[in-house]
C-alpha positions in Angstrom: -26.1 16.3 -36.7 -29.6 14.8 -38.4 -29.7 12.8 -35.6 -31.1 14.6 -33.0 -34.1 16.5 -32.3 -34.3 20.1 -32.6 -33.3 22.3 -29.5 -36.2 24.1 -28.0 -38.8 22.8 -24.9 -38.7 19.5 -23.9 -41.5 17.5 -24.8 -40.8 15.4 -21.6 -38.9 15.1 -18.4 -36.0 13.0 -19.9 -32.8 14.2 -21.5 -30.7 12.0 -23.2 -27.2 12.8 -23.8 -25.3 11.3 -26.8 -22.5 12.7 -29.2 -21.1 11.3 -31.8 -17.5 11.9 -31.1 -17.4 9.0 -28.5 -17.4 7.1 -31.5 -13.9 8.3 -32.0 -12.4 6.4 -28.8 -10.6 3.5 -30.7 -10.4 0.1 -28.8 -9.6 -1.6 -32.3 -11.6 -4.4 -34.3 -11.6 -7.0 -31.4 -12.4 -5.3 -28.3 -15.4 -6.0 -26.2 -15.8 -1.8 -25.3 -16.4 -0.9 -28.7 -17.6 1.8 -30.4 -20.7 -0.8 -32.4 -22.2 -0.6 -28.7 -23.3 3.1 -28.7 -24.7 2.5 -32.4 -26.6 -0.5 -31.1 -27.9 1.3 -27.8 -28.8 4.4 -30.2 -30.4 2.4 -32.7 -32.6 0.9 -30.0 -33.6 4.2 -28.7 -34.4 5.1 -32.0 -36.0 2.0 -33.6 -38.4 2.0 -30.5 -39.8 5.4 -31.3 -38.6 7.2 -28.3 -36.3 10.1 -30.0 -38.9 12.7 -30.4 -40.0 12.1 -26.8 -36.5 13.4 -25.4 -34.1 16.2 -25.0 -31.2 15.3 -27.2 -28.3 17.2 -26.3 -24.3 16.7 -27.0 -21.7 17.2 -25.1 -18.9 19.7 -23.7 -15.5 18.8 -22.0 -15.1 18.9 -18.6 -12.9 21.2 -17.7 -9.8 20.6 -15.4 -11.2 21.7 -12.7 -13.6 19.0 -12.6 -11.4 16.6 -13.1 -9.2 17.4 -10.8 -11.9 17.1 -7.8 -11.6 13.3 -8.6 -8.2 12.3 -10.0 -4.6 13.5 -9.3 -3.6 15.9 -11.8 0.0 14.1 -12.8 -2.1 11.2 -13.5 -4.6 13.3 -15.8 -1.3 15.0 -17.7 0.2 10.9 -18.0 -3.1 10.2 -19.5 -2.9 12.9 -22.5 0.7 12.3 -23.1 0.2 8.5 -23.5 -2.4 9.6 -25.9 -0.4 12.5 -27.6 1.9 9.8 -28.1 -0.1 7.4 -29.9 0.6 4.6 -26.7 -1.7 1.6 -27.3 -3.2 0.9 -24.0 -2.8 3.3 -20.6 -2.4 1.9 -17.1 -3.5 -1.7 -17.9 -4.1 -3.8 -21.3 -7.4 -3.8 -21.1 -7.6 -0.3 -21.7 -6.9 0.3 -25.4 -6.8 3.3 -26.7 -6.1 6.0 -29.5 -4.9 9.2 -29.9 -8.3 10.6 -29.4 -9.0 9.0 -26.5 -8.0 11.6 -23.7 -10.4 14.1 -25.3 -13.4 11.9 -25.6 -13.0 10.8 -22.3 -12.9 14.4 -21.3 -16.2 14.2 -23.3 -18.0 11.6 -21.6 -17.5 13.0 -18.0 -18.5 16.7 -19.9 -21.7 14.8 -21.1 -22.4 13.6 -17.0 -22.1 17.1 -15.9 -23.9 18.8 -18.1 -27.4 16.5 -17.8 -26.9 16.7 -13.7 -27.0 20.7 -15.1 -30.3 20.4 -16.9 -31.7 18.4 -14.0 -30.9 21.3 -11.4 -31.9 24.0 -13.5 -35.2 22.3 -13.8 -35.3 21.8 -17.2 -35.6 18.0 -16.7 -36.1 15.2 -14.4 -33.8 12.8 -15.2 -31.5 11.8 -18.0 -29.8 9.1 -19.5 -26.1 9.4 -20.6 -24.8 7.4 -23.6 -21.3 7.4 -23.3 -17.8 5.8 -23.5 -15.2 5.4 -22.2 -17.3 3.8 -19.3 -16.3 4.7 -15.9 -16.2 3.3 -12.8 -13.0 1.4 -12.4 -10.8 4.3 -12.4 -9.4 5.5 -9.5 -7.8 8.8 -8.4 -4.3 8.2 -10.0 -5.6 4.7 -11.8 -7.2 3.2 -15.3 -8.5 -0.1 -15.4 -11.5 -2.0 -16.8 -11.7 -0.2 -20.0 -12.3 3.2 -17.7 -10.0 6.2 -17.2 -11.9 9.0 -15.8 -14.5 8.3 -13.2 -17.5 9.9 -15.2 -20.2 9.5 -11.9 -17.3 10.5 -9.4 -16.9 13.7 -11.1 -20.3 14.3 -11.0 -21.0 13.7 -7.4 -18.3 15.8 -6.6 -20.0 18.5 -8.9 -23.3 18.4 -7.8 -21.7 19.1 -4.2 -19.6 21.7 -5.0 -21.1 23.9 -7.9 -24.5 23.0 -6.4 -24.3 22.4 -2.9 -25.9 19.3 -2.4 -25.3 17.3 0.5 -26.2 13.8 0.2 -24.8 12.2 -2.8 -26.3 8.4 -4.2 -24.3 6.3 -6.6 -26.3 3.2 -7.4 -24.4 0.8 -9.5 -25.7 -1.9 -11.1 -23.1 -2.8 -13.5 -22.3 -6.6 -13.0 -18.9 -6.0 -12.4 -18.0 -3.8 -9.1 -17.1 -0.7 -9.4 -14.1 -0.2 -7.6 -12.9 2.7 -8.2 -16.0 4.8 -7.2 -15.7 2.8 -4.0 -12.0 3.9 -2.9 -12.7 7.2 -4.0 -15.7 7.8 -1.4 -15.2 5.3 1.0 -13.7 7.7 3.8 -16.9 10.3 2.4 -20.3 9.9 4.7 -21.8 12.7 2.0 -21.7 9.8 -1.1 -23.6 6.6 -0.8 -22.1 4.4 -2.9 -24.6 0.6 -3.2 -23.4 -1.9 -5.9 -25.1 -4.9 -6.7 -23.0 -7.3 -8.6 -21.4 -10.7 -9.4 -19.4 -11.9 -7.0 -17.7 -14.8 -6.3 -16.7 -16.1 -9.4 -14.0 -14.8 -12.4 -15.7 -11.2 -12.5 -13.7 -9.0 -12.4 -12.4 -6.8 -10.3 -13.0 -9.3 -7.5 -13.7 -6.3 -4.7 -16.5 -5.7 -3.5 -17.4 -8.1 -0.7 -20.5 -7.4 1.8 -17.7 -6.7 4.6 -16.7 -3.7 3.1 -18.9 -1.0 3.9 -16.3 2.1 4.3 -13.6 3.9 5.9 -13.1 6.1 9.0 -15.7 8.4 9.0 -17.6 6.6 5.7 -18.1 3.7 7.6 -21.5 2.6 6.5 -22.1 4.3 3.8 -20.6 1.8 1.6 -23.4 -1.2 1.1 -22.1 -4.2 -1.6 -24.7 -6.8 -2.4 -21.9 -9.6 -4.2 -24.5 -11.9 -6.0 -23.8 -15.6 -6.7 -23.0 -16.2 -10.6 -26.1 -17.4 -12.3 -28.7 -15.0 -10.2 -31.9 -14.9 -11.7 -34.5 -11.9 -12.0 -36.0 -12.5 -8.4 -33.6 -13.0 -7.0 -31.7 -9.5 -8.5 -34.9 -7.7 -7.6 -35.5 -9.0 -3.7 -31.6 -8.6 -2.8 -31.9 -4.5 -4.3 -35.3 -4.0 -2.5 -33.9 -5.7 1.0 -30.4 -4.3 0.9 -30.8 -0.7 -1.1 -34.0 1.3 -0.2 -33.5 0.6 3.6 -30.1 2.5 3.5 -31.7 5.0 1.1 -34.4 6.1 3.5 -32.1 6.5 6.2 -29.3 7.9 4.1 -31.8 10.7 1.9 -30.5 11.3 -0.8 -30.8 14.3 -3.0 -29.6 13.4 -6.4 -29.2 10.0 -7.4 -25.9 8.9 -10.0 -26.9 5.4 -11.3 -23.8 3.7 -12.7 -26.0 1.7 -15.4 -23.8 -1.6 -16.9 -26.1 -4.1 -18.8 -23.8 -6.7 -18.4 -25.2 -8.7 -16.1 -28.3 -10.0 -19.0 -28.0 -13.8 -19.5 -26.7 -13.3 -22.7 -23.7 -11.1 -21.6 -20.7 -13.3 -22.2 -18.4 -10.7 -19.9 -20.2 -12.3 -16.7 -22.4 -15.2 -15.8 -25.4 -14.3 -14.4 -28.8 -14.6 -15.5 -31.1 -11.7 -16.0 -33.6 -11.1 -18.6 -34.9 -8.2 -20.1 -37.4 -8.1 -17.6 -35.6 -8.6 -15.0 -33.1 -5.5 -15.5 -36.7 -3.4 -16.2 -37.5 -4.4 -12.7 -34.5 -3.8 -10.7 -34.3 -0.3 -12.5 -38.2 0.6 -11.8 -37.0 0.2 -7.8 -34.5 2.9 -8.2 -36.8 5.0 -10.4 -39.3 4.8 -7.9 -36.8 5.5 -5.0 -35.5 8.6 -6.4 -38.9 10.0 -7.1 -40.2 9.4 -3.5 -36.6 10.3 -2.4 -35.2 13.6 -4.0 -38.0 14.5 -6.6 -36.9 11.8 -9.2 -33.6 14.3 -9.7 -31.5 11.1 -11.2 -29.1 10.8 -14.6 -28.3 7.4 -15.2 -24.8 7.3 -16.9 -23.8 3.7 -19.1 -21.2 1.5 -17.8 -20.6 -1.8 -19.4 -23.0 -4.2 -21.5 -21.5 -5.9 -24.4 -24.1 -8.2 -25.9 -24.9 -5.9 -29.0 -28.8 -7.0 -29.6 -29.2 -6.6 -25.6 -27.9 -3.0 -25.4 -30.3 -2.0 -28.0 -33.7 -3.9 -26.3 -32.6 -2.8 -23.1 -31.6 1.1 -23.8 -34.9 0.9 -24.9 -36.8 -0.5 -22.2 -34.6 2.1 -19.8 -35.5 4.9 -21.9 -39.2 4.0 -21.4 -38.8 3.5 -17.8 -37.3 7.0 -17.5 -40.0 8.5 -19.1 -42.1 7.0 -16.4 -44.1 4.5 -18.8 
């Protein structure tokens, strides 16, 4: 494990938590969610000098338990058996898979849980999660969108009930909405879910329209902000300060889950929209900022899509730095 720092106090606020054995979640040679994205995010991280400045930690399975306060547990035991069983894709085409893939999944949620642990405890302020399978298009019985367990649902539902938290934020800013994080809370007024994303055009999944803003007694705290394909910077960073810190001040938050996709950068051929580097720096600095005036800067930001290889590693980077308040 020469990759990672030595375990002892952290020499700043941020964790970052990585392991190796997501590499082992096999989408095959021509598949956009790939296992070259993590290198290419680490490398970044790494090739920008920010290593020593983090806690590096790996990660622990989630337990059932956890899982369960998301998804249906017949769907959970469908999952391992299609993987036991060497099936090529579960629940849709999209989502290749292997025979490992049911445990590292069970990784990548474990990975969630346990930095929302060392922000609690106190041991840092934030943290940055770099893992796969992504998450957010799962559902409670569903995989789709290269996702099967819903890493930042799981968490919100841990940091309630192991916790007790009362006010749950999931910011998402993946350019594809995140569906399945929607239907799973949109009935809950105790998680805030806000996604930003592009919307009309072929982006997938198609929901996520300003209309829907909850169910029953959630009503309102659901907020979309669809954005026209070929959005530039400003216009990503007025539409998050108009539509998400106004709900945020009202809502309070006290731990914020951001649901971190770098797919929407110009050169991101899984979308069509137009940010730069810059631009995603500046849309993330207005969360970063809004959880530190909100809930003490208590935030883990947990990767979702991005699939332009040289992007990932520029703009891990550049989040990294932002994280570690530079």
């Amino acid at each position: 494990m020469g990759w990672f720092s030595p375990k002892g106090p952290a020499r700043n606020h941020t964790a970052l938590l990585y392991d190796r054995r997501f590499l082992l979640h096999d989408t095959g040679w021509s598949h956009p969610e790939c296992a070259q994205r993590l290198g290419a995010l680490y490398g970044g991280i790494k090739n920008a000098g920010l290593l020593d400045r983090l806690l590096i930690r790996t990660a622990r399975p989630a337990g059932m338990k956890w899982l369960e306060a998301v998804h249906d547990r017949s769907y959970i035991q469908k999952f391992k058996q299609a993987c036991k069983s060497g099936e090529p894709y579960f629940g849709h085409s999209d989502n290749a898979m292997g025979k490992e893939t049911f445990e590292v999944a069970k990784l990548a949620v474990g990975a969630v849980l346990k930095a929302t642990d060392l922000v609690m405890r106190g041991r840092v302020r934030n943290a940055f999660c770099a893992v796969r399978p992504p998450g957010h298009h799962a559902g409670r019985s569903s995989a789709l969108g290269f996702c099967f367990f819903n890493n930042v649902a799981v968490a919100a539902r841990y940091l309630q009930k192991k916790w007790k938290l009362s006010r749950i934020a999931i910011v998402d800013i993946d350019v594809h909405h995140g569906n399945g994080t929607q239907a799973l809370f949109e009935e809950d007024p105790t998680v805030f879910y806000y996604s930003i994303h592009e919307h009309p055009s072929f982006a997938f999944p198609g929901t996520g329209r300003e209309f829907e803003e909850g169910k029953g007694l959630g009503v309102g705290a659901t907020k979309n902000a669809p954005m026209p394909p070929g959005s530039s910077d400003a216009e990503y960073e007025y539409r998050i300060r108009r539509d998400l810190i106004p709900v945020m001040n009202d809502f309070l938050p006290e731990f914020v889950l951001v649901s971190t996709g770098f797919d929407a950068h110009a050169n991101d051929e899984m979308a069509d929209m137009a940010l730069t580097d810059a631009g995603y720096a500046a849309v993330f600095r207005v969360i970063h900022a809004m959880a530190h005036r909100l809930c003490h800067g208590r935030m883990v930001s947990v990767l979702e899509g991005g699939y332009c290889l040289p992007c990932l590693a520029r703009l891990a980077a550049d989040h990294v730095r932002i994280l570690l308040d530079e």
